[in-house]
py3Dmol code that shows the C-alpha trace and the ligand (Angstrom):
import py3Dmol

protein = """\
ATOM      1  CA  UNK A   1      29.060  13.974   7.096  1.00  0.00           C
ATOM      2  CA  UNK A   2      28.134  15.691   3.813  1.00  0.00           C
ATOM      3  CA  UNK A   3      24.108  14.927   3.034  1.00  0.00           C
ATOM      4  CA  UNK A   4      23.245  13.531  -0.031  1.00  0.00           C
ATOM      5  CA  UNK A   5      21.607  16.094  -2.007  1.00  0.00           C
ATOM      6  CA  UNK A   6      19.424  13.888  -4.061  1.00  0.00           C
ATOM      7  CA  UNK A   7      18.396  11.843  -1.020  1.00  0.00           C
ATOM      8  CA  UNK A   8      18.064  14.944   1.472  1.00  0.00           C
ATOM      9  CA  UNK A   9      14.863  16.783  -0.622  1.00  0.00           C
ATOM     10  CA  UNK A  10      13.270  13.008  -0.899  1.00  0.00           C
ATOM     11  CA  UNK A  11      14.175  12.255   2.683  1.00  0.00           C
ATOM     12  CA  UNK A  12      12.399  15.601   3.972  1.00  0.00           C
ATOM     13  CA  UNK A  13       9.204  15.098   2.095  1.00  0.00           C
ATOM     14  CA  UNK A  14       8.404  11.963   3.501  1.00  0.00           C
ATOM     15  CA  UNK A  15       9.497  13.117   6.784  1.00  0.00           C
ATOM     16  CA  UNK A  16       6.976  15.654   6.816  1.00  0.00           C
ATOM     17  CA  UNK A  17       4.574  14.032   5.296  1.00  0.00           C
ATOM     18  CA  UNK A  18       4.543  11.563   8.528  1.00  0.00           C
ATOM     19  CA  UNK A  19       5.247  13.892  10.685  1.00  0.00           C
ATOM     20  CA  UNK A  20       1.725  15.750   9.801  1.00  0.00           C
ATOM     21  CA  UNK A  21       0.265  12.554  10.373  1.00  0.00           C
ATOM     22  CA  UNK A  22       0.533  10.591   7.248  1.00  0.00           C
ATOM     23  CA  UNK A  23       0.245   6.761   8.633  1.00  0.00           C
ATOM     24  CA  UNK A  24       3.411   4.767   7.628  1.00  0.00           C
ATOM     25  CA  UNK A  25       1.854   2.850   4.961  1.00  0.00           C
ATOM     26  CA  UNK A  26       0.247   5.107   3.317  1.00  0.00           C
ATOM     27  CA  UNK A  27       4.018   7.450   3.083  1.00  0.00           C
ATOM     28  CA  UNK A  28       5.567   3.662   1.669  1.00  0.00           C
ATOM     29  CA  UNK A  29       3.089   3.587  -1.017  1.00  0.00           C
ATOM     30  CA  UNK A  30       3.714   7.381  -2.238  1.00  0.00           C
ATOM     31  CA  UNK A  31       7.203   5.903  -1.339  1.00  0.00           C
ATOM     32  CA  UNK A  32       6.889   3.223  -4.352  1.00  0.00           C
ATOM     33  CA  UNK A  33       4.716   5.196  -6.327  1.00  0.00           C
ATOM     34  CA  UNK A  34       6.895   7.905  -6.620  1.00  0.00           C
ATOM     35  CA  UNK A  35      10.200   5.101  -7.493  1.00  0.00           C
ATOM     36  CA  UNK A  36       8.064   3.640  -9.642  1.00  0.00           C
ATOM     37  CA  UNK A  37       6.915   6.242 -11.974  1.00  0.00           C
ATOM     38  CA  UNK A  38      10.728   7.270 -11.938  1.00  0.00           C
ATOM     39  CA  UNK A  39      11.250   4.213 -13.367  1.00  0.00           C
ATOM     40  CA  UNK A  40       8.365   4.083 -15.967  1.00  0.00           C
ATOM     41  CA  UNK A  41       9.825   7.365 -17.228  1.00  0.00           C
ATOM     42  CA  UNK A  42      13.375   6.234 -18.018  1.00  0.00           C
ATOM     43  CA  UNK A  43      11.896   2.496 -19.720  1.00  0.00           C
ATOM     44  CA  UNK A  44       9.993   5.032 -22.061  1.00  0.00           C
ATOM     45  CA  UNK A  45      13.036   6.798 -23.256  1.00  0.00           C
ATOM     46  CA  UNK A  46      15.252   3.810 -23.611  1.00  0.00           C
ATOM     47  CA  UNK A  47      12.376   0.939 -24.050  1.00  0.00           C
ATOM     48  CA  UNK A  48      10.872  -1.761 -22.126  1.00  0.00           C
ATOM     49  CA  UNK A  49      13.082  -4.079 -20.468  1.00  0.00           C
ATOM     50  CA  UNK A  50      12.956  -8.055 -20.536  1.00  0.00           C
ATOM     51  CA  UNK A  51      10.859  -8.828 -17.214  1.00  0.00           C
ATOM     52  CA  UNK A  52       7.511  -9.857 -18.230  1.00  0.00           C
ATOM     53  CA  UNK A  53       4.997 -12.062 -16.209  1.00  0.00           C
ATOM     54  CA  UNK A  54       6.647 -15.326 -15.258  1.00  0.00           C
ATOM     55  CA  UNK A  55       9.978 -14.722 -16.205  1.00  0.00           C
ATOM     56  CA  UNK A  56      11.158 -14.987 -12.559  1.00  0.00           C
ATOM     57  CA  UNK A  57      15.361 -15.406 -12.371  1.00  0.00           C
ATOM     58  CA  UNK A  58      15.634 -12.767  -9.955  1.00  0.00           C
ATOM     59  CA  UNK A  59      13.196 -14.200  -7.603  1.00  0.00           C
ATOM     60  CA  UNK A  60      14.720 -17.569  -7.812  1.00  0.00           C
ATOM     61  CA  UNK A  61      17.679 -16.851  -6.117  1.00  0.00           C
ATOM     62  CA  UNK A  62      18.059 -12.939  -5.376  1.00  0.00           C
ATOM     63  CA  UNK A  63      18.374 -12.204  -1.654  1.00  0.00           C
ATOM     64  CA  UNK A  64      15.588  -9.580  -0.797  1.00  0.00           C
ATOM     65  CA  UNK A  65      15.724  -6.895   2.149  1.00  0.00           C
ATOM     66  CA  UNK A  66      12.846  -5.032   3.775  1.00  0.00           C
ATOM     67  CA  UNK A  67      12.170  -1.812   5.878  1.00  0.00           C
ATOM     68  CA  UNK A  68      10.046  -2.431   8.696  1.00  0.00           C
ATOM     69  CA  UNK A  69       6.761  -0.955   7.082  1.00  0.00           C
ATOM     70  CA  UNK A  70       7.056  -2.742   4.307  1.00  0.00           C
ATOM     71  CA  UNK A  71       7.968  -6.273   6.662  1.00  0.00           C
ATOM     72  CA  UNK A  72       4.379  -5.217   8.542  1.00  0.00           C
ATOM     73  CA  UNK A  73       2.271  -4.726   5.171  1.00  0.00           C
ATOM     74  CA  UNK A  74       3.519  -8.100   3.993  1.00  0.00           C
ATOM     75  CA  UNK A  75       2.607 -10.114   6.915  1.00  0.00           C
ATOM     76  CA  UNK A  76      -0.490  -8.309   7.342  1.00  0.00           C
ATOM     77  CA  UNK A  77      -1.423  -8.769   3.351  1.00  0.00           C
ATOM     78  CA  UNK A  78      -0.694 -12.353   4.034  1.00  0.00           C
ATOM     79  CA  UNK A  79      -2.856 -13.027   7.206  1.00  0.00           C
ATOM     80  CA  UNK A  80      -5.822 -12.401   5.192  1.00  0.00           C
ATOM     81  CA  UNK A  81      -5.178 -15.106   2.615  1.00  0.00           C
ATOM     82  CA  UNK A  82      -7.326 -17.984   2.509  1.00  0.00           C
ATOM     83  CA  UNK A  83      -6.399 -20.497   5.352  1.00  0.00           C
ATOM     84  CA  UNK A  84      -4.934 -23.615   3.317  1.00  0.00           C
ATOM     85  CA  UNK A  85      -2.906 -21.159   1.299  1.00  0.00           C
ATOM     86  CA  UNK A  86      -1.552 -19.777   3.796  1.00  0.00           C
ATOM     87  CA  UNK A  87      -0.407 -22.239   5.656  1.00  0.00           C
ATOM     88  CA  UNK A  88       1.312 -23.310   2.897  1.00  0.00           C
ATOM     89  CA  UNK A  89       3.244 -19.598   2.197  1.00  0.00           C
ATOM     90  CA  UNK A  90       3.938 -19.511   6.103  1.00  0.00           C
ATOM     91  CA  UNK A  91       5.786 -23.401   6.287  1.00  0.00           C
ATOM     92  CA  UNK A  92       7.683 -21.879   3.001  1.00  0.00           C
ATOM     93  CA  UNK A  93       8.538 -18.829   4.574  1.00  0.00           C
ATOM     94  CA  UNK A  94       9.289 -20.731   7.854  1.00  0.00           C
ATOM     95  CA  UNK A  95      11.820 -23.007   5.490  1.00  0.00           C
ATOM     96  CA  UNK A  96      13.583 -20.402   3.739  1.00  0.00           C
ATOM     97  CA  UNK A  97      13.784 -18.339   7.556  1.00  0.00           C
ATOM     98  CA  UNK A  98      15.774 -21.028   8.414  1.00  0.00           C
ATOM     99  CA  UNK A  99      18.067 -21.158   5.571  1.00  0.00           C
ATOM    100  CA  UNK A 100      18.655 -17.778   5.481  1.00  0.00           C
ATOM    101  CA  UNK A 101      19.533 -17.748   9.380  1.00  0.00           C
ATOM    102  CA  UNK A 102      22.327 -20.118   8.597  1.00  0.00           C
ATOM    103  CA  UNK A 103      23.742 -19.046   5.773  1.00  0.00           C
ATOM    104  CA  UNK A 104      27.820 -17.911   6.403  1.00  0.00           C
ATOM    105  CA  UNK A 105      27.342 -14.020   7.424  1.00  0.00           C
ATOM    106  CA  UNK A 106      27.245 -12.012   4.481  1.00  0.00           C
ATOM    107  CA  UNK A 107      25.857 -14.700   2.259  1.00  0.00           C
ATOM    108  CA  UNK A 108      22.749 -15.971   1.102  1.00  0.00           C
ATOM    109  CA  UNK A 109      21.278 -19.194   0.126  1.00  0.00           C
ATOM    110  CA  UNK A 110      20.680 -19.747  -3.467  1.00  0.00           C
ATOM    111  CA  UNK A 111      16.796 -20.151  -2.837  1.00  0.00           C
ATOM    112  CA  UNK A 112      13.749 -19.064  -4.258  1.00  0.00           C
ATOM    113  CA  UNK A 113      11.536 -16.123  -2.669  1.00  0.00           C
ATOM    114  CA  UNK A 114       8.626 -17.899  -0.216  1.00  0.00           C
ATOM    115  CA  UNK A 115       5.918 -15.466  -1.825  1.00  0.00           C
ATOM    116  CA  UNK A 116       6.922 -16.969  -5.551  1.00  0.00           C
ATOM    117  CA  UNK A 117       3.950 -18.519  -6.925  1.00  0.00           C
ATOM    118  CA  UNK A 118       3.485 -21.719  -8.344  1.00  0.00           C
ATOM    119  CA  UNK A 119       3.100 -20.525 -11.693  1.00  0.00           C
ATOM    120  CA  UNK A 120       6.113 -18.160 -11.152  1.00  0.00           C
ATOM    121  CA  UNK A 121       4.750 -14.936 -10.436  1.00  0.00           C
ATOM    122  CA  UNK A 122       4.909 -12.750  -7.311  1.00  0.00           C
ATOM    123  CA  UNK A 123       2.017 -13.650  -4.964  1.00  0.00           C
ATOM    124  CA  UNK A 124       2.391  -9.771  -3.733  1.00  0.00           C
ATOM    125  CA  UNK A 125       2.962  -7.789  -6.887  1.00  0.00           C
ATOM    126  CA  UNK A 126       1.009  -4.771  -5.936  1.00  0.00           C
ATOM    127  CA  UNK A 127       3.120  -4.569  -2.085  1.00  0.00           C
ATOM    128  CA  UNK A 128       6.467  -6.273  -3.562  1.00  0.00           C
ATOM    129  CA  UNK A 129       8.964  -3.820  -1.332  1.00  0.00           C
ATOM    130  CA  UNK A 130      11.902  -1.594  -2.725  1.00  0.00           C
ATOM    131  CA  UNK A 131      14.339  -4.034  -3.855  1.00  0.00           C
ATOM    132  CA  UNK A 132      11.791  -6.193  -6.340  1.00  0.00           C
ATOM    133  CA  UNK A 133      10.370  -3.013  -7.669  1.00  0.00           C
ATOM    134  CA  UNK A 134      13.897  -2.061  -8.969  1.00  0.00           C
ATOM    135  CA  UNK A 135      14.364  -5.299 -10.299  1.00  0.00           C
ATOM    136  CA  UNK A 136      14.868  -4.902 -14.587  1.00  0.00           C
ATOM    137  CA  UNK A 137      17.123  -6.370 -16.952  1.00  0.00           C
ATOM    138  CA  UNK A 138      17.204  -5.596 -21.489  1.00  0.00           C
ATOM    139  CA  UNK A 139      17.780  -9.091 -21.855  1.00  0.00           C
ATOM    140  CA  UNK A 140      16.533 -12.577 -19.782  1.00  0.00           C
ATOM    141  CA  UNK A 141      19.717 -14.349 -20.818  1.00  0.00           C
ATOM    142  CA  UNK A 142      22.140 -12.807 -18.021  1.00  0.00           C
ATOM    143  CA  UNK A 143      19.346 -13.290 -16.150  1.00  0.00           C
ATOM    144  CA  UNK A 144      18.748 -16.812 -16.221  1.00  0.00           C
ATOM    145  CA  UNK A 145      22.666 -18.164 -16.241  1.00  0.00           C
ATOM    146  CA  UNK A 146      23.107 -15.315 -13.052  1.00  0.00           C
ATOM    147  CA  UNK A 147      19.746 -17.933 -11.085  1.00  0.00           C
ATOM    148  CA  UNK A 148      21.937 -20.548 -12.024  1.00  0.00           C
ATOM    149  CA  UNK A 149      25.554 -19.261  -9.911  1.00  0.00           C
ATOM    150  CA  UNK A 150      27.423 -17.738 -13.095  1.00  0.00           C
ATOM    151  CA  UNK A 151      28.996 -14.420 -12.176  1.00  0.00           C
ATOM    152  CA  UNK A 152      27.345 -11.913 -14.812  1.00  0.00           C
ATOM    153  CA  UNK A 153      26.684  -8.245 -14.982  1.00  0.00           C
ATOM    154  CA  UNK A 154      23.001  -7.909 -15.729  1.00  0.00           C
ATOM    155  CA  UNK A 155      21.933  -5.412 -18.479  1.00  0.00           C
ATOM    156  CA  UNK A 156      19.960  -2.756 -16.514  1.00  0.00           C
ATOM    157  CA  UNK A 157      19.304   0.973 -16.705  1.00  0.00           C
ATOM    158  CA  UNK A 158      21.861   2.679 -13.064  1.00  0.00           C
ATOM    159  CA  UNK A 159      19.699   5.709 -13.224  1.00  0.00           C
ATOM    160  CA  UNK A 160      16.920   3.499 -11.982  1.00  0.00           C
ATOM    161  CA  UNK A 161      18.613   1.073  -9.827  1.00  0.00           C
ATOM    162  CA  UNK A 162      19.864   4.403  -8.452  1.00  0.00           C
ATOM    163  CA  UNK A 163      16.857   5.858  -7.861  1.00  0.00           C
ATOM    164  CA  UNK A 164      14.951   2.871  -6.362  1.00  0.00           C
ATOM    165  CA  UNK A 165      18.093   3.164  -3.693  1.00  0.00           C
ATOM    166  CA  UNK A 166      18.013   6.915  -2.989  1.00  0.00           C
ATOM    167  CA  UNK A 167      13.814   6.794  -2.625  1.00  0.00           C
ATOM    168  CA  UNK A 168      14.509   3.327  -0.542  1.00  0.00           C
ATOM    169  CA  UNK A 169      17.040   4.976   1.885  1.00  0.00           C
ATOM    170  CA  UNK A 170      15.528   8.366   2.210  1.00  0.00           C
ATOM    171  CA  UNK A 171      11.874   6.242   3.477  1.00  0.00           C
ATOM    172  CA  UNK A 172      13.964   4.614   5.777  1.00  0.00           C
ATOM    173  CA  UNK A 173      15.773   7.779   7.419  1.00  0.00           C
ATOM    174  CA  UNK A 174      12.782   9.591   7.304  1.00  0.00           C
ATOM    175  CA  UNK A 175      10.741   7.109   9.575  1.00  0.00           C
ATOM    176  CA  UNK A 176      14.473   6.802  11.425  1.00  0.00           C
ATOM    177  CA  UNK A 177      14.132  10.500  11.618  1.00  0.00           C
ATOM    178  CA  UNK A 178      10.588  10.627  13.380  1.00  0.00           C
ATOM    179  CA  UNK A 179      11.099   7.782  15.838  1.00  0.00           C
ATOM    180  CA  UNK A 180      11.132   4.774  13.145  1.00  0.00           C
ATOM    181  CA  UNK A 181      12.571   2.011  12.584  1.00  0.00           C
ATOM    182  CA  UNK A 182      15.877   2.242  10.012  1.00  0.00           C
ATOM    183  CA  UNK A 183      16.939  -1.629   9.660  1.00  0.00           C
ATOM    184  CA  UNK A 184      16.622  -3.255   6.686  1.00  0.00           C
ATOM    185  CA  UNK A 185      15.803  -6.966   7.221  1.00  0.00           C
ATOM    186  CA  UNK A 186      15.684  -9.996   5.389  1.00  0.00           C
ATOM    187  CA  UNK A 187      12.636 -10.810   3.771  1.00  0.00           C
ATOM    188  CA  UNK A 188      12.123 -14.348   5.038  1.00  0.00           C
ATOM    189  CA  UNK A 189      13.246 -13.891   8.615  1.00  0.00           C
ATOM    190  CA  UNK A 190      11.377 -10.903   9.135  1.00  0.00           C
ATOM    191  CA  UNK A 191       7.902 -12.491   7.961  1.00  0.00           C
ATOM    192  CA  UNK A 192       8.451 -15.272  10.077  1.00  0.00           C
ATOM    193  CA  UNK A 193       8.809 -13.333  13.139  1.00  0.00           C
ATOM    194  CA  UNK A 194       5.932 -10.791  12.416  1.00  0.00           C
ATOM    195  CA  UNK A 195       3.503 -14.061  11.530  1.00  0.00           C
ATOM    196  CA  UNK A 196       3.966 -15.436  14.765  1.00  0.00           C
ATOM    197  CA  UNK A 197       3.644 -12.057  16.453  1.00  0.00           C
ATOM    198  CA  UNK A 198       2.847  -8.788  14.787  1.00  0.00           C
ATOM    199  CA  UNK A 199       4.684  -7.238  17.380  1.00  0.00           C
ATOM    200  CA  UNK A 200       7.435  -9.306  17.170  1.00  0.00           C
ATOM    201  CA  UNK A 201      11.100  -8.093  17.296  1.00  0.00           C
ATOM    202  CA  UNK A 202      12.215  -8.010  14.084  1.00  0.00           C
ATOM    203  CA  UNK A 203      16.351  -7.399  15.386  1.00  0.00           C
ATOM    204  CA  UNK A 204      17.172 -10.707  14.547  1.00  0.00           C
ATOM    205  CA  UNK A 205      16.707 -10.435  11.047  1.00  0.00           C
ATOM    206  CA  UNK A 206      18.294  -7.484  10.440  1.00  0.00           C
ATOM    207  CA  UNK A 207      20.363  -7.613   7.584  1.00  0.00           C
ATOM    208  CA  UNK A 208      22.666  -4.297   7.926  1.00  0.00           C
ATOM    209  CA  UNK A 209      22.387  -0.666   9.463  1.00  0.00           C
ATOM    210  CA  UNK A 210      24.337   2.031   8.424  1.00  0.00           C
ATOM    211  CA  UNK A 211      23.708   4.035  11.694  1.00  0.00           C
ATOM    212  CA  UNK A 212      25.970   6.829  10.855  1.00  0.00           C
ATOM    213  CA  UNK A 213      24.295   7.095   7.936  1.00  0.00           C
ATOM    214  CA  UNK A 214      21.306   7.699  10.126  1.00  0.00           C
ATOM    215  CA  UNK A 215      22.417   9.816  12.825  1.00  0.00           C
ATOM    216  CA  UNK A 216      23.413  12.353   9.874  1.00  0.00           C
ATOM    217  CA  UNK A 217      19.580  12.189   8.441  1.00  0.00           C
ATOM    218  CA  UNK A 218      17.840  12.238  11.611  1.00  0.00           C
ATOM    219  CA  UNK A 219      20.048  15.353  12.695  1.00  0.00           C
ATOM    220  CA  UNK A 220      18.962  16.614   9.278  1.00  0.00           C
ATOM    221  CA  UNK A 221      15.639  15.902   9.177  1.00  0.00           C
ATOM    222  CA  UNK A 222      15.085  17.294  12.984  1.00  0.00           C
ATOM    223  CA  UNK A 223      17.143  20.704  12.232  1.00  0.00           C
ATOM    224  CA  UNK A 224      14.872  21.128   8.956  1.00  0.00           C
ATOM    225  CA  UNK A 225      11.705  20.479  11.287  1.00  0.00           C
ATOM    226  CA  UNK A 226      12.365  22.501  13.858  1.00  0.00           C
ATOM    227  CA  UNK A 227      13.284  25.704  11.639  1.00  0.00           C
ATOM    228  CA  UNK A 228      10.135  25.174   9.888  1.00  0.00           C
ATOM    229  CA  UNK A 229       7.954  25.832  13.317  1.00  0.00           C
TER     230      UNK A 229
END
"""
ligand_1 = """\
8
SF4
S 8.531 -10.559 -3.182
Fe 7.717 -11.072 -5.227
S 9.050 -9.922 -6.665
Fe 10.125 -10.020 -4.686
S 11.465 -11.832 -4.825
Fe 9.531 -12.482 -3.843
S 8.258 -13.241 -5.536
Fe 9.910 -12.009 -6.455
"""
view = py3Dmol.view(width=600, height=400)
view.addModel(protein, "pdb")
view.setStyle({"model": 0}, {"cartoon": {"style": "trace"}})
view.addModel(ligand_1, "xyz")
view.setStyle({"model": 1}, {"stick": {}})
view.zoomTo()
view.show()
């Protein structure tokens, strides 16, 4: 399988980065850092998008999917909330888990994200994984009638959502690539799981694998390593 040459140059920095030690968490941070600042560069050329504090369509209804790390640093972010609030987060999450795990395969429940707060803003803004961070639109409109089931193309910039992908994927091979975990996993099912036990297997909320995908990378990723000793 031909590599992906913007992925492959992504994919081996964070690679090596762990492999010289670099803890998980730490490499997803860089990991959004480095989509994120990708994505503050194009909104300065072409100007800001809708999205602003509140304005929460996408969360209402979008489904969201995980890596592994970033499943971990949410459930550990949320153990150290305050006990009443999060027991309430936890019997939310718990709800939507279930939803979500019986949904038709390949579809998801029209329901709002668990970690949505009650005055519509993202309880986790600063560790909000991947697919949130992407998240734009020019214009709240599409946004809105798309939350409430009308098929519409959102206005957003494809370099970004683009981007966001390629830095999302090549995180995931890397850590595939050193022994990791490649799955991505729905949000919901994957905190329930890791709040009832951090080392909880999170295989039954995977949401899909492209394992060819990652037998190419970690081939890649090991050749690269080894001719680099
Ligand atoms: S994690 Fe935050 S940004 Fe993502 S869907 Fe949930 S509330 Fe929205």
């Amino acid at each position: 399988m031909k590599d992906n040459p913007v992925r492959a140059p992504i994919r081996m920095r964070y690679a090596m980065s762990l492999a010289s030690g670099t803890s998980p968490s730490t490499a997803l941070s860089a990991a959004h850092r480095e989509a994120d600042a990708f994505g503050a560069r194009v909104l300065a050329e072409v100007g800001p998008p809708a999205c602003a504090a509140g304005c929460s369509h996408c969360c209402e209804h979008l489904p969201v999917g995980v890596n592994a790390v970033e499943a971990q640093a949410l459930a550990s972010h949320l153990r150290q909330w305050p006990l009443e609030r999060r027991v309430r987060v936890r019997e939310q999450i718990a709800a939507n888990a279930v939803r979500a795990r019986e949904a038709a395969p390949g579809e998801h429940p029209n329901m709002a994200c668990a970690l949505l707060d009650d005055d519509r803003r993202c309880s986790v803004y600063e560790q909000r994984p991947f697919v949130c961070r992407r998240a734009h639109s020019f214009d709240a409109d599409p946004c809105r009638r798309a939350a409430a089931g009308e098929a519409v193309d959102l206005p957003v910039d494809a370099r970004i959502v683009a981007m966001y992908s390629q830095i999302a994927t090549a995180f995931r091979e890397a850590s595939a690539a050193l022994g990791g975990d490649a799955g991505s996993y729905e949000l919901h099912q994957a905190l329930d799981i890791l709040l009832r036990d951090p080392q909880g297997d999170l295989s039954p909320a995977r949401e899909r694998s492209n394992e060819a995908m990652v037998r190419a990378a970690h081939a890649a990723v090991n050749a690269a390593l080894r001719r680099r000793r």
